[in-house]
N, C-alpha and C positions, 0 to 999 in steps of 0.2 A: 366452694369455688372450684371451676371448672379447672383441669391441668390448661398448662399450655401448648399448642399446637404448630406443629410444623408443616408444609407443606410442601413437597420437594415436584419439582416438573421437570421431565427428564430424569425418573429413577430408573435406576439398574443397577448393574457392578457396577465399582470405579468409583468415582469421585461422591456422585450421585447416591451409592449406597452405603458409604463411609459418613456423609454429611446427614443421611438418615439416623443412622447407628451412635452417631456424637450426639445429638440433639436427643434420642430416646433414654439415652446412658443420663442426661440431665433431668427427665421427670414428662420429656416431653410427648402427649399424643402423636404420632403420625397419618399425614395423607398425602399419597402415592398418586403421581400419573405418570400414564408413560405409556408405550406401545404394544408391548408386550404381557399378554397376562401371565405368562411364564415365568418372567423375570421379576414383574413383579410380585410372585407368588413367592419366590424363591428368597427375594429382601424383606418380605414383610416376617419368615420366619428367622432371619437373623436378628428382628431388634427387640431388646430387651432392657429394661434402667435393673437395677438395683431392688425395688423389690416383684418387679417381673408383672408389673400390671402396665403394658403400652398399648394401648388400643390402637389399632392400626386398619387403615382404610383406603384403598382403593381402586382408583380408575383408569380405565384404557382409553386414551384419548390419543389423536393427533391434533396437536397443539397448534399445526399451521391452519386448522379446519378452526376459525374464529368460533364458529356457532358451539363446536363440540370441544373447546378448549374451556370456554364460558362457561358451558351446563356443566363439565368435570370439576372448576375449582368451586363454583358457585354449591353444588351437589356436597361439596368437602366443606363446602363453610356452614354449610345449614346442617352436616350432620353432626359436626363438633361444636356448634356454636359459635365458634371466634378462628382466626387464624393473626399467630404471631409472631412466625418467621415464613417469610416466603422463599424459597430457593429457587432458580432457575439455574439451569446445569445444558439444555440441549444446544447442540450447534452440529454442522453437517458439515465432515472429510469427503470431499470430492477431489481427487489426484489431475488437476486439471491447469494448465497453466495458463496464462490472461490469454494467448494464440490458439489454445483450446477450449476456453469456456465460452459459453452459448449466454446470450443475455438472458433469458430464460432460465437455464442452471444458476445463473448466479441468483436470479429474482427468487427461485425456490428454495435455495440456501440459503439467500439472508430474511427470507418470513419465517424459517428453524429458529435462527439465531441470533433473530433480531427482532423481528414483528412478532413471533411470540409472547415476548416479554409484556408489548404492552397487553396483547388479548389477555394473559392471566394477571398482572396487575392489575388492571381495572374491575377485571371481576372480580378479582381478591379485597377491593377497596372497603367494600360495606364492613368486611368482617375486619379490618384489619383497624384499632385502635392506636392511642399515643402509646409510644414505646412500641410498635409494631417497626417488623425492619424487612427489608426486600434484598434479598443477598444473590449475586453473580457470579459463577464461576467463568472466571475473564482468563486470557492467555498469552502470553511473547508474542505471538502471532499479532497481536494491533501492532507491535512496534516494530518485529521482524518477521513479516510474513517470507513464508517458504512460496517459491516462485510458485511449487511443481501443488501446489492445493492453493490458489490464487484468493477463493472463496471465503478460505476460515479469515484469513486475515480482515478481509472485509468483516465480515460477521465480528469478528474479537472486537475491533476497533469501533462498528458500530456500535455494540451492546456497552461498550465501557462509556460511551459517549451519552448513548441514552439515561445508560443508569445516573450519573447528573443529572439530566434534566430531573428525570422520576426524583432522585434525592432534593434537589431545588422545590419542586411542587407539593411533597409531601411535607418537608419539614414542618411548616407553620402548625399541620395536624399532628407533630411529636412522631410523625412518622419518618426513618430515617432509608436509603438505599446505599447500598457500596457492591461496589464490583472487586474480586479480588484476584489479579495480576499474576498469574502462575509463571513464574519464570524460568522456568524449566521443563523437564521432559516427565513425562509422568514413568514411574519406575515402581519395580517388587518391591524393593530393597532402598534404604538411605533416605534422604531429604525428601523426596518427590513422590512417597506413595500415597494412594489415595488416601490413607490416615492421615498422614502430618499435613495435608491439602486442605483435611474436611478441617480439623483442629484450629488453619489461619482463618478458615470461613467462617468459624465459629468465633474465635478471639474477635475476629474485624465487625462482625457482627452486634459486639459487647465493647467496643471501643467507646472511648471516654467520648458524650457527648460535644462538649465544651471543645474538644478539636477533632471534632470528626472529618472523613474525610471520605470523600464518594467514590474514590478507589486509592485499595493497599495494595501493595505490591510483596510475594511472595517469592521469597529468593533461597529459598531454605534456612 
């Protein structure tokens, strides 16, 4: 039997490449998208489980380009066979406040960190079975947006919104979504680093069916 597979969109450092390295450390394949083939080059040689067999794969996409967000997870699901955790992690910092955002910045920012989701869920769907889970890296920003980046706030609040719906439509196939609520400032040091991050994403991920919930909230 085939291991089980992750998929993370939007890898890099930080949260993205901590939430890689959790899911490898449990037995699991990885596949990588993201923008950069440098960085990606750079986390696929950090992951490693236990006894040091991760097969790891992949690809450079920009995820707002539907067409090429499609052929990258679609590409990761034919070459593993299956995908079982899906991660979404991307969203776009613009220093902009609502008197300086352009309806167009904001339109481009939220198909990052918002309309992406559904391009690689959908594509992710064929491969993704019961007991498959779609996971969100969510943020304070839905509930306290900072004036002076107008945009994430938007983004946060839409992606935690949608990930419900996707949770609501998937269930009945055993497939679950949760978005997870960072409530703090992402830091080296203490509660907030991208380890004890990737750790809630993982636990919310494995949360008791029976009361699941389509978003946890992370507070340290």
């Amino acid at each position: 039997m085939s291991k089980p597979v992750l998929v993370v969109v939007g890898a890099g450092p930080g949260v993205s490449g901590s939430v890689a390295r959790r899911f490898a450390r449990e037995g699991y394949d990885v596949g990588l998208i993201g923008v950069e083939d440098s960085a990606l080059a750079e986390l696929a040689a950090t992951l490693t489980d236990p006894a040091g067999e991760v097969a790891v794969h992949s690809k450079v996409a920009d995820v707002t380009d539907t067409e090429a967000g499609t052929l990258a997870v679609r590409e990761l699901g034919d070459h593993f066979g299956r995908i079982d955790v899906l991660h979404f992690n991307p969203s776009a910092f613009r220093e902009k406040d609502p008197l300086e955002l352009t309806v167009p910045e904001l339109l481009q920012d939220v198909a990052l960190g918002v309309g992406a989701l559904l391009t690689v869920v959908q594509a992710a769907r064929p491969y993704l079975a019961a007991g498959g889970r779609v996971t969100v890296t969510g943020s304070m920003a839905a509930d306290q947006p900072w004036h002076r980046a107008a945009s994430l706030g938007v983004q946060k609040a839409g992606v935690r919104n949608l990930v419900r719906s996707l949770d609501a439509t998937l269930e009945p196939d055993g497939i679950r979504a949760v978005s997870v609520t960072v409530r703090g400032t992402l830091a080296r040091e203490g509660a907030f680093t991208p380890d004890r991050v990737a750790d809630a994403i993982h636990a919310a991920a494995f949360q008791d069916e029976a009361d699941w919930q389509s978003e946890v909230p992370y507070s340290g």
